[in-house]
ZARO-587177 format. One record per residue: residue number from 1; x, y, z of N, C-alpha, C in turn. Coordinates in pm, whole numbers. Atoms other than C-alpha are relative to their C-alpha. Layout:
NUM;X;Y;Z;X;Y;Z;X;Y;Z
...
This chain:
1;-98;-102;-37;-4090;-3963;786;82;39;-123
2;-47;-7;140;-3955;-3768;498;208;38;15
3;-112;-17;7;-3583;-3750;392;102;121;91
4;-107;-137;-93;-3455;-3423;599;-65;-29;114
5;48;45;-154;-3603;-3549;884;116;-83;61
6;-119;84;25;-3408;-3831;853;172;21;76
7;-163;-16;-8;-3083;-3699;802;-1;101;141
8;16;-76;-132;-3163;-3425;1078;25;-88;142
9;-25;133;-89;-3202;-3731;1332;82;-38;10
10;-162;44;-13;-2868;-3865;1214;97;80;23
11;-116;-76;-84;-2652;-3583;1265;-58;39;127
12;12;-15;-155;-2830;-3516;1617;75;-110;55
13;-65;146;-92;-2737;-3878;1719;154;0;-26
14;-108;-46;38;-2407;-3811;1541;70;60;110
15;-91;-70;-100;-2336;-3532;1767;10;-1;116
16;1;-39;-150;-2447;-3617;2082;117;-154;-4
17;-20;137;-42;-2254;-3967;2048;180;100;-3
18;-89;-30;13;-1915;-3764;1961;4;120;52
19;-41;-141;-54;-1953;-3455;2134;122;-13;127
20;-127;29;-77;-1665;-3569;2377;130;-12;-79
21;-125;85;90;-1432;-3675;2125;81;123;-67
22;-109;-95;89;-1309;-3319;2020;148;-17;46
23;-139;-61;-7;-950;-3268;2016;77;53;174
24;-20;-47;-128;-800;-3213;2369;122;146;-18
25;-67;-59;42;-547;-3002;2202;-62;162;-62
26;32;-75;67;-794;-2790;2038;-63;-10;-136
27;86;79;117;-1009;-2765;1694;123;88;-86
28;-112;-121;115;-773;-2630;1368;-136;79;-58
29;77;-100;49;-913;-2342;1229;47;30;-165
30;-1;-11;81;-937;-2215;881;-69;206;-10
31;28;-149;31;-931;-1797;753;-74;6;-88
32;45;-40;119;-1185;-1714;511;-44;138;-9
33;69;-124;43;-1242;-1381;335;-133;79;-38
34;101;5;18;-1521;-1231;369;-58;50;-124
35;41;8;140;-1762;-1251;69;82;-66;-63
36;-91;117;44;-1482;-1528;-46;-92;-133;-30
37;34;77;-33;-1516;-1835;-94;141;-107;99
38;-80;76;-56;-1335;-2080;138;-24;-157;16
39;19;112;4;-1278;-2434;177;41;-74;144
40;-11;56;-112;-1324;-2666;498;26;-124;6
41;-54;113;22;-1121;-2982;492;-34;-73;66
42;41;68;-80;-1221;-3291;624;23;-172;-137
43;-58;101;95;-1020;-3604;491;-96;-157;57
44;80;89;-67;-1260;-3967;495;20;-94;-78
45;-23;134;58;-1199;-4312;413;-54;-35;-159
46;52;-31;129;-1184;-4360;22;-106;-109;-34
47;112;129;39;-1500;-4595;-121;-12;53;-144
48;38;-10;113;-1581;-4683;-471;-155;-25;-3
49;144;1;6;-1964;-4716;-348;-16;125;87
50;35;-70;-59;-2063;-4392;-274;-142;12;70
51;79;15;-16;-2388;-4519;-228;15;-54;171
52;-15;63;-157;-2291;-4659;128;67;95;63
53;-14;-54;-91;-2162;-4349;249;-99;91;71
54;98;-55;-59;-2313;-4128;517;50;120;54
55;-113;-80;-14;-2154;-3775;510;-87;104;98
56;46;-147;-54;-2273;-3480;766;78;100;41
57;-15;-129;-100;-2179;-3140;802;-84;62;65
58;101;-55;-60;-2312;-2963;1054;72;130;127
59;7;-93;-119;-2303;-2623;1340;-71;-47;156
60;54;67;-111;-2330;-2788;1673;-83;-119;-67
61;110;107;50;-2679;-2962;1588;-73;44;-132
62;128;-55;136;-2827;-2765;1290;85;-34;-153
63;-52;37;131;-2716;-2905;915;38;93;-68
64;-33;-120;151;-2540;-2731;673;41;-118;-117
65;10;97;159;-2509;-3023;427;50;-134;44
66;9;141;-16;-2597;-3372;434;77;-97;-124
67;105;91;76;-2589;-3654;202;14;-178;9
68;7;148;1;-2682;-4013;206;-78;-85;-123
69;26;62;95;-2755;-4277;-62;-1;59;-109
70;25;-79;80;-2658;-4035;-288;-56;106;-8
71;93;-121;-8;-2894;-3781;-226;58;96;113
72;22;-81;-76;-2819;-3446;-81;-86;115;71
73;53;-79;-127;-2960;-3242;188;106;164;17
74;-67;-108;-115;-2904;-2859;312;-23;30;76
75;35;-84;-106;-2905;-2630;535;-100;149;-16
76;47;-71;63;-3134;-2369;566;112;121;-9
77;-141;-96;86;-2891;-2045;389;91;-58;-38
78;-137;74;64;-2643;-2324;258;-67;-35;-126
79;-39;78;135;-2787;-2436;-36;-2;11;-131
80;-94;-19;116;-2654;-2244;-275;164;49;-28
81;-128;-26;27;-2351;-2207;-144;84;-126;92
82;-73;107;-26;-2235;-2524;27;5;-128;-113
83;31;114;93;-2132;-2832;-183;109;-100;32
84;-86;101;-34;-1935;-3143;-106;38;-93;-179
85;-68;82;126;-1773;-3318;-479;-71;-157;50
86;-12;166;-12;-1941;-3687;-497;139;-54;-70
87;-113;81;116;-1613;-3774;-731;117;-1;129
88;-98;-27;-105;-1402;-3623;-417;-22;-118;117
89;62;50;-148;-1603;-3818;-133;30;-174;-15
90;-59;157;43;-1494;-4179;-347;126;7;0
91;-145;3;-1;-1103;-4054;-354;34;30;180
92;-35;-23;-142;-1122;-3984;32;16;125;42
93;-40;-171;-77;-1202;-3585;67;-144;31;-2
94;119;-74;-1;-1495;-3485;183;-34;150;64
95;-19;-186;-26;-1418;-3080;210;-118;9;8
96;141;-76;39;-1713;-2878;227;63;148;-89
97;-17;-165;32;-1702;-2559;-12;-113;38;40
98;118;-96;-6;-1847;-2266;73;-13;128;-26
99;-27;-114;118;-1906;-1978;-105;-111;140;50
100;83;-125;-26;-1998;-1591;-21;-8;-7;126
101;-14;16;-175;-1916;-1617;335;-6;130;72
102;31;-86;-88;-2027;-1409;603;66;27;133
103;-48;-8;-172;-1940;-1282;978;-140;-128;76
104;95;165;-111;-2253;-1555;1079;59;-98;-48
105;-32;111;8;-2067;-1819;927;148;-16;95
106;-54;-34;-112;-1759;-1764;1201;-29;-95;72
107;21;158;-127;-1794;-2115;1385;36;-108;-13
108;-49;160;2;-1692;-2495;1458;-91;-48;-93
109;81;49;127;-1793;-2673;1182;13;-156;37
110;6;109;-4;-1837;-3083;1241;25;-94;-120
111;-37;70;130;-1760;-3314;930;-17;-137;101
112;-4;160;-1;-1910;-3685;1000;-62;-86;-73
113;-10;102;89;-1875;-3968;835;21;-137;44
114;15;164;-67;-1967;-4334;835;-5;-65;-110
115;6;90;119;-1930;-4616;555;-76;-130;61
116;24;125;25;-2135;-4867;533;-104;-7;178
117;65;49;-107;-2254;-5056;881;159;73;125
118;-38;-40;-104;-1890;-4907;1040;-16;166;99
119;53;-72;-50;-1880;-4696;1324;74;193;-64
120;-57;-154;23;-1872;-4277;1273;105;53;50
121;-122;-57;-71;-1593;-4067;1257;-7;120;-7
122;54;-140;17;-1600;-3682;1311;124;64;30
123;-134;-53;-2;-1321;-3400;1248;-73;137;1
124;14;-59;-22;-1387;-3102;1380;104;152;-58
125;-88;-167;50;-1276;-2697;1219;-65;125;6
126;72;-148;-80;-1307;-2358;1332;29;103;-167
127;-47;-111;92;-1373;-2106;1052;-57;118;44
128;14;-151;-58;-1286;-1763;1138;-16;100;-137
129;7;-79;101;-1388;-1482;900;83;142;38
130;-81;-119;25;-1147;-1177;785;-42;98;-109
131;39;-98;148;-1163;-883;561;152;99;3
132;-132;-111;-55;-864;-655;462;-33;144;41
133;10;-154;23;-867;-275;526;43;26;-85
134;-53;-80;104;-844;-38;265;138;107;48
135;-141;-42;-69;-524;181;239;-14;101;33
136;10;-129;-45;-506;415;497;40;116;-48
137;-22;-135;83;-555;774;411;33;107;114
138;-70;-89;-69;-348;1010;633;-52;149;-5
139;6;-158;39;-474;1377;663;13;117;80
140;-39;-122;-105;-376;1686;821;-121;46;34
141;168;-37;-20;-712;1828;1028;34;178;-8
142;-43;-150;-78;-508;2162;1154;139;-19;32
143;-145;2;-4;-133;2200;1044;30;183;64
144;-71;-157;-19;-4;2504;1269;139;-20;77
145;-115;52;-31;332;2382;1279;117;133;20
146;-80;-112;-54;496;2714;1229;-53;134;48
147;126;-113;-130;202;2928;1395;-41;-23;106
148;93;-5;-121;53;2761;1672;76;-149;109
149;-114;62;-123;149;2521;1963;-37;-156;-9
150;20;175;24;-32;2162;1821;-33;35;-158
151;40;30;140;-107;2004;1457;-61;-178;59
152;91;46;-69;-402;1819;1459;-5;-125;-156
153;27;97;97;-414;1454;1208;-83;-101;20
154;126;106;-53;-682;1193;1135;38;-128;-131
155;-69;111;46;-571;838;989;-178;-79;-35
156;148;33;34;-914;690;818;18;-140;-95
157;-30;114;105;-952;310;671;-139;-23;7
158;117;33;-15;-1250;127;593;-19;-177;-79
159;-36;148;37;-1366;-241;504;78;-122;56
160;-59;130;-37;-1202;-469;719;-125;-76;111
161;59;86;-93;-1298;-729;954;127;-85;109
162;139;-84;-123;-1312;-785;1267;108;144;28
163;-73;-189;-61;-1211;-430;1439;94;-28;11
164;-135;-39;29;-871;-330;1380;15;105;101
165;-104;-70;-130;-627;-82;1563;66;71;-84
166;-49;-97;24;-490;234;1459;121;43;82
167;-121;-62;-78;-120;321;1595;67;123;-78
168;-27;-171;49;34;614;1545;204;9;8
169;-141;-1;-42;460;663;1548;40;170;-76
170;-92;-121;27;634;994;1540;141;29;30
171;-189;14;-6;997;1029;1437;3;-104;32
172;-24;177;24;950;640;1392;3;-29;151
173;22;20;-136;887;654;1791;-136;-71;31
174;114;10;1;591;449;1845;-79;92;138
175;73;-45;-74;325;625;2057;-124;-44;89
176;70;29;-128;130;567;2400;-161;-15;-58
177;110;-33;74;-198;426;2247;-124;64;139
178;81;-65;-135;-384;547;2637;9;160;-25
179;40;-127;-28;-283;894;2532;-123;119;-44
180;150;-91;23;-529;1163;2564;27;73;-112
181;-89;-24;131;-324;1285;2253;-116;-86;-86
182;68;85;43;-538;1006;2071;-152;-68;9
183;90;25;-12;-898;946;1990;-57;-89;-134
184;61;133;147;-1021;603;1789;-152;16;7
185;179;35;-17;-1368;548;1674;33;-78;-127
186;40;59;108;-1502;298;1478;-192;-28;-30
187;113;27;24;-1830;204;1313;-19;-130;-95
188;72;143;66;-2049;-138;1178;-21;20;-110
189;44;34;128;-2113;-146;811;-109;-80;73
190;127;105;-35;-2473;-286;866;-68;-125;-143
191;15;104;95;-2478;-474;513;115;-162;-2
192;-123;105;-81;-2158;-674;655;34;-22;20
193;-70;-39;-140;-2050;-600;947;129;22;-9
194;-147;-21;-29;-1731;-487;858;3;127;51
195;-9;-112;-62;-1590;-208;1018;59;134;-94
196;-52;-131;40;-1472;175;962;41;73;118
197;-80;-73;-132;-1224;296;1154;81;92;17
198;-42;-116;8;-1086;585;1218;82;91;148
199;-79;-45;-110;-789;740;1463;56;202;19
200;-73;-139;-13;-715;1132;1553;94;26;58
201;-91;-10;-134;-387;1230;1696;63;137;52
202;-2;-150;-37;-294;1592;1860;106;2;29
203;-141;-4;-63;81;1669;1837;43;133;47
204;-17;-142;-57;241;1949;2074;124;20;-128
205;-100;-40;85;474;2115;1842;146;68;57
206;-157;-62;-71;837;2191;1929;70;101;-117
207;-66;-124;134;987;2511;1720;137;-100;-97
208;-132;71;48;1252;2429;1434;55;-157;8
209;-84;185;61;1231;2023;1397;-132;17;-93
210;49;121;175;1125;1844;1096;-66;-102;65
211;102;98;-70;819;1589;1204;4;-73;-122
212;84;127;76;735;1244;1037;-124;-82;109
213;144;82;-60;366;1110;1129;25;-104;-76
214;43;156;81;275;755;1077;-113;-75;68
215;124;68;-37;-30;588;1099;18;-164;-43
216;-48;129;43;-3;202;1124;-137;-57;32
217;102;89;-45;-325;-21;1054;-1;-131;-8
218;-39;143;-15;-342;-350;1215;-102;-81;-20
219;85;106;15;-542;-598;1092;46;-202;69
220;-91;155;-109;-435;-969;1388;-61;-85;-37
221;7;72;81;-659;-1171;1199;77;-43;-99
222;-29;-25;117;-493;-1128;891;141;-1;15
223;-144;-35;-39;-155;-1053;1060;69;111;-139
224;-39;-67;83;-142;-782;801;28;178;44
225;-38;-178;-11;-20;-369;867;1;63;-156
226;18;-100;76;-113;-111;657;52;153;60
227;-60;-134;-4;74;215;647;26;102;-90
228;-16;-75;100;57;531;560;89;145;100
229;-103;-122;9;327;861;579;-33;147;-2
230;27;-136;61;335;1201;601;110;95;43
231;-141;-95;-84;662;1462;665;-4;147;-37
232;16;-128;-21;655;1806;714;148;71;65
233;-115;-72;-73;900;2062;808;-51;145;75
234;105;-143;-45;826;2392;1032;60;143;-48
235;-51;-129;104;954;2646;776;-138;-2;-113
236;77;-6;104;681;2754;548;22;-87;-143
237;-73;94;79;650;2576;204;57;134;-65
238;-73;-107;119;735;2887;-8;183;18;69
239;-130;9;-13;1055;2926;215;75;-107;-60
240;-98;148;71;1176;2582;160;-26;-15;-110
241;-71;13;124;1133;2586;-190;83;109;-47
242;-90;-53;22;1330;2879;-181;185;-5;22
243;-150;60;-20;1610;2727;-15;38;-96;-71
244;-18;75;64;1560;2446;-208;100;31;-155
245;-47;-51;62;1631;2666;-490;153;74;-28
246;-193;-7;-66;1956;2821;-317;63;-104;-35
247;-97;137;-28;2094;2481;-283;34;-70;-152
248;-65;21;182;2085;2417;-661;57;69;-68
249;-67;-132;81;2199;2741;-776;121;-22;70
250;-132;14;-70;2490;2687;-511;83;-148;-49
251;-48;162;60;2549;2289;-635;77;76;-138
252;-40;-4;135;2570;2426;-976;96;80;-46
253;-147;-119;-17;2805;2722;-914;127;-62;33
254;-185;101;-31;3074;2503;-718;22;-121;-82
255;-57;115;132;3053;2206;-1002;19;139;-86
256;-15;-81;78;3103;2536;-1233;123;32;15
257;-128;-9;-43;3389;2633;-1067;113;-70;55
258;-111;107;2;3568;2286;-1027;41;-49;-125
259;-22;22;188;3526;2223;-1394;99;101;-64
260;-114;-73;99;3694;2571;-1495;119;15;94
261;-138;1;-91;3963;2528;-1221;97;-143;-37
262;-51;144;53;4035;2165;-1369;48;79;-151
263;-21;-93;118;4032;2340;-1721;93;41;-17
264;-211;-109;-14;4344;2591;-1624;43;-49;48
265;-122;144;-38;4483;2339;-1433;94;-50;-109
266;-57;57;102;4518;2119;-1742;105;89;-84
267;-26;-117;120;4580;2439;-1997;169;34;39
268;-111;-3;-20;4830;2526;-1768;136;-70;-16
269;-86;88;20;5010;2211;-1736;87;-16;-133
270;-34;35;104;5013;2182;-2099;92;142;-41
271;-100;-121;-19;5158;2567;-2115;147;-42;69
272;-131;-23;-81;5451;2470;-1884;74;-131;-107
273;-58;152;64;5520;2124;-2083;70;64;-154
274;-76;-23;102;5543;2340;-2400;81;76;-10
275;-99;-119;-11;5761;2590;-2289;92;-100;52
276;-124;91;-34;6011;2323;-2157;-21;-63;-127
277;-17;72;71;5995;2140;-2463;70;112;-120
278;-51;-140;78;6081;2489;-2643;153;66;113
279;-138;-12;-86;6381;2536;-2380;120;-98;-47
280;-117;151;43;6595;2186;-2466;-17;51;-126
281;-30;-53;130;6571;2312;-2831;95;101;-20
């Protein structure tokens, strides 16, 4: 019987002898990024003969990295990216790294371990895979804010993991994500599986206010929001930079005319001071 046979045999018996023994509380979990690398902890009695330990990780029953008497074992797609430290596994850590991680790697992971002739011990961790979104890009589809009776916007990210959520807030009001106002779609990246997602939202327009859109993307893995802005007013732009223009020519006129009213103020003052000082003479 050759060596991966072996070890195959021992983590089966492994798991069926401890498959009761998880956690009644629950397994801890661990975030890794996808295409990352991440690390899966699993702390084990320290030995200066590594030759007497007997380490298995494993998915339910199928190996992702063995090793015994020294010699390691993988899994099949682990073994160039799983690796356990022999220098670590004699100080008492037998992590697993793992490197270039996927949405199939997303599962309870097993870590057991036995020294010598005593009996096995197994620590169970959930690794969940994430990805961020890119930063949402806000765009007007159909602004007829001071022509027509809606303005039509589409909020677009891409690259995250798992499916995300597009909210929408106007005049910092958040908005009814059921309304028919609102249409999400997303799509699979088929090289790895992340998503692309994408929200439209249809606002009725009310004459004479000033609108702020906001598109908020939620990534609950990640517990991360991404946001992006956009403000408009329903005066054409050429008007408003013409008023804009008013409003500086008018700033600069009334500081013009507090300056030369301060001016003869002073002038004056000093006029009346020297004509009384030319009086007592």
């Amino acid at each position: 019987m050759n060596l991966s046979r072996v070890i195959n045999l021992l983590c089966t018996a492994c798991f069926l002898l401890q498959v009761f023994c998880t956690k009644a509380l629950g397994i801890d979990s661990v975030i890794g990024v996808l295409g990352g690398n991440v690390l899966l902890p699993c702390i084990c009695e320290p030995s200066k003969r590594s030759d007497l330990y007997y380490l298995c990780w494993q998915i339910d029953k199928t190996l992702v990295f063995a090793i015994t008497n020294n010699t390691p074992e993988y899994g099949e797609n682990f073994k160039t990216r799983a690796r356990v430290s022999e220098n670590e596994i004699q100080n008492g850590n037998c992590s697993l790294h793992l490197s270039n991680i996927s949405v199939n790697d997303a599962k309870n992971y097993d870590c057991i371990v036995a020294v010598g002739d005593r009996e096995s011990k197994k620590q169970s961790i959930s690794l969940k895979v994430a990805a961020n979104y890119s930063e949402p890009k806000l765009e007007v589809i159909n602004n007829s804010m001071t022509d027509g009776n809606i303005s039509v916007y589409m909020c677009s990210t891409y690259g995250g993991y798992p499916k995300g959520n597009i909210y929408w807030t106007l005049d910092d009001e958040p908005q009814p994500q059921d309304s028919d106002r609102i249409q999400f779609n997303s799509t699979n990246e088929t090289r790895n599986r992340s998503y692309n997602i994408t929200s439209v939202y249809t606002v009725v327009n009310v004459p004479h206010q000033f609108r702020k859109i906001q598109c908020i993307v939620e990534n609950s893995a990640l517990q991360v929001n991404l946001t992006a802005s956009y403000e408009e007013s329903p005066y054409p732009k050429k008007l408003m930079e013409e008023k804009k223009k008013m409003t500086i020519i008018a700033t600069v006129s009334v500081s013009i005319i507090i300056i030369v009213t301060l001016i003869l103020a002073v002038l004056g003052i000093r006029h009346r001071n020297k004509q009384a000082g030319t009086s007592v003479i």
